[in-house]
C-alpha positions in Angstrom: 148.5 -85.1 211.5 148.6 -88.6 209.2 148.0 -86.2 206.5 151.0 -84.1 207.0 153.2 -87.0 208.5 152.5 -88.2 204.8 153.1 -85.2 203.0 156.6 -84.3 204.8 157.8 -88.0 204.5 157.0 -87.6 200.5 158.9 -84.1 200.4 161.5 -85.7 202.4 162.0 -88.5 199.8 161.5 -86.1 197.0 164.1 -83.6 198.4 166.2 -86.5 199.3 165.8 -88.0 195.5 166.7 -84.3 194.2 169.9 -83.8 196.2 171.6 -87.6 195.2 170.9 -87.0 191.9 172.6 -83.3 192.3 175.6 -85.0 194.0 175.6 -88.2 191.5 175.3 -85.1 189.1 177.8 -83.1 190.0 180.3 -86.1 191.2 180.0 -87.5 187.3 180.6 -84.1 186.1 183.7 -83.7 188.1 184.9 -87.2 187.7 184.5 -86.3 183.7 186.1 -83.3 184.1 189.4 -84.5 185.7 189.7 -87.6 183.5 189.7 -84.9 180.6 192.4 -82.6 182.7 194.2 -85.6 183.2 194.0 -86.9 179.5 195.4 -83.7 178.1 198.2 -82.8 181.0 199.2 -87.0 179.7 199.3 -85.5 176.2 200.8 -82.6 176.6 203.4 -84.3 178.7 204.4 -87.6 176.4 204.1 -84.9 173.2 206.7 -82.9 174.9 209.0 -86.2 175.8 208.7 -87.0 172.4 210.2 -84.1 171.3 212.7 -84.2 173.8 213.4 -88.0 172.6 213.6 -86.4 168.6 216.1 -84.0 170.3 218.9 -85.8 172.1 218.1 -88.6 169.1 219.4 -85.7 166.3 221.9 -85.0 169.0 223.4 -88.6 168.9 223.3 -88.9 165.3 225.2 -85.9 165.2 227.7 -87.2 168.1 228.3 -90.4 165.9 229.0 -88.5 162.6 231.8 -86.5 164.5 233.1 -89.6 166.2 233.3 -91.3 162.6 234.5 -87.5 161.1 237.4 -87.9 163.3 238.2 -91.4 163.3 238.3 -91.3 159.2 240.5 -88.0 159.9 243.1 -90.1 161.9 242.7 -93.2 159.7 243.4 -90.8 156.7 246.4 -89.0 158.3 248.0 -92.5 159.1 247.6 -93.7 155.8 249.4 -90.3 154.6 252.0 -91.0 156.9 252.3 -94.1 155.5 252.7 -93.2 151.6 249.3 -94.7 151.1 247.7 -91.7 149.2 244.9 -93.8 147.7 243.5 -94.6 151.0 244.4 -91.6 152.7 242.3 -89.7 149.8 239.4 -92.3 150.5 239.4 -91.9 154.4 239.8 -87.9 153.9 236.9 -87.9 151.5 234.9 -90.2 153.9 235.6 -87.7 156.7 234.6 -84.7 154.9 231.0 -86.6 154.4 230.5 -87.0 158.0 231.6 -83.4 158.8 228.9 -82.1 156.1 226.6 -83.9 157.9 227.3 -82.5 161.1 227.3 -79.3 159.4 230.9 -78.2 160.7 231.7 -76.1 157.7 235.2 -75.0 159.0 236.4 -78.8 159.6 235.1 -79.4 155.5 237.3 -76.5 154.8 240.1 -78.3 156.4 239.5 -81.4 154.9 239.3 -80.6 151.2 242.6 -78.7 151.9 243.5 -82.2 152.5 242.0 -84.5 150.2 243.2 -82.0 147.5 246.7 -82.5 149.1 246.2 -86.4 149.1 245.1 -86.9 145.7 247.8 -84.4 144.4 250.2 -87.7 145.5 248.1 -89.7 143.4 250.1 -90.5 140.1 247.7 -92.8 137.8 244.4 -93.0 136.8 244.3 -96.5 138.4 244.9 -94.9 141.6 241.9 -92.3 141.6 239.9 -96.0 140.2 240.9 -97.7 143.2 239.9 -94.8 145.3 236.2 -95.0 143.6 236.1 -98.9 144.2 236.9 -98.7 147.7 234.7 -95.6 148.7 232.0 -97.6 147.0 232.5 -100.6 148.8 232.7 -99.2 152.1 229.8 -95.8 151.9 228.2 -97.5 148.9 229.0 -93.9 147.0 231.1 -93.6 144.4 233.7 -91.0 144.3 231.4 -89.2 142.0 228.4 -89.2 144.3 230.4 -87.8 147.0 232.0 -85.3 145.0 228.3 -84.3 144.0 227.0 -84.4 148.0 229.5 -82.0 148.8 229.4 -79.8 145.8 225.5 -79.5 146.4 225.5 -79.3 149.9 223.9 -75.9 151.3 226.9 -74.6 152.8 229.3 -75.2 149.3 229.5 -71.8 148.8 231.8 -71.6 152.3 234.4 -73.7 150.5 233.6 -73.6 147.0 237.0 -72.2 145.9 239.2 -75.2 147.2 236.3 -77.6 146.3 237.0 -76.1 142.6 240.3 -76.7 142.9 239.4 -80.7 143.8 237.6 -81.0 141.0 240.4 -79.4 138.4 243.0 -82.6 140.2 240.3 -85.0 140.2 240.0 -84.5 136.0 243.6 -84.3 135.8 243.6 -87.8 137.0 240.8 -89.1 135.1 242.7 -87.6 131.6 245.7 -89.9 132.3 246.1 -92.7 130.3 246.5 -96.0 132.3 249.8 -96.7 130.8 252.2 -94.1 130.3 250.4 -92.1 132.5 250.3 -89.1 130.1 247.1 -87.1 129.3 244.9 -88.9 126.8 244.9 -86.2 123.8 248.8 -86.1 124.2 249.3 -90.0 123.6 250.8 -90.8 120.3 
């Protein structure tokens, strides 16, 4: 009997041994198992808030170059309003940049029907200067550079024709001489 009272109380701790180690075992693996569940549902989450962040961030950037589109639409029609043709062209040319970048295409249709109306006013070559010096100072573009943006943007084809037409009045203006205002090759 001392000899099986041993023998059962040394299975006993052996089979007690085996089955904590099978739960501490089994517990690690499953502790392991939901810290990696957890880890990727965390990274699949925060990657999919971050691309909801990049969203509504495009989305306000867009928002703000429509608000700007339309307040250098209104500052633009005030100045024409006002006779001020130089800064109306400026303002106009400053809203078509925003609407470019918002990709409205119709609204930059619009607009160079309106710059080209504006800068038909203009009567001097100093005129289409002062234009150039104030776009640079407030977009830090000159009125080349802007006239380039738009004529390379991706959607120039849409409005090509009038943008053509632009570019024809703009030349005009840059053949007059500054003091008779007469073309250049027709000065005496």
């Amino acid at each position: 009997p001392i000899i099986a009272q041993y023998f059962q109380q040394k299975n006993l701790k052996e089979l007690t041994e085996f089955i904590r180690n099978q739960m501490n075992d089994g517990l690690e693996l499953k502790i392991n198992e939901l810290k990696n569940y957890n880890q990727t549902e965390i990274d699949k989450t925060t990657l999919e808030l971050n691309n909801n962040f990049k969203k509504l961030e495009l989305k306000n950037q867009m928002l703000a170059s429509e608000i700007d589109a339309s307040l250098f639409f209104l500052q633009g029609q005030n100045s024409f309003g006002k006779k001020d043709f130089v800064g109306s062209t400026k303002d106009f040319l400053k809203c078509t940049y925003h609407w470019l970048q918002t990709e409205r295409i119709d609204r930059v249709e619009v607009m160079i029907g309106n710059i080209l109306i504006s800068i038909k006013k203009l009567k001097t070559k100093t005129e289409l200067e002062e234009v150039d010096s104030l776009l640079t100072q407030s977009v830090k573009m000159s009125l080349t550079e802007i006239l380039d943006y738009i004529k390379n943007h991706k959607y120039y084809i849409s409005y090509s024709s009038k943008f053509e037409d632009l570019l024809k009045e703009v030349e005009r203006l840059k053949a007059l001489n500054e003091t008779n205002d007469l073309p250049n090759d027709i000065v005496e």
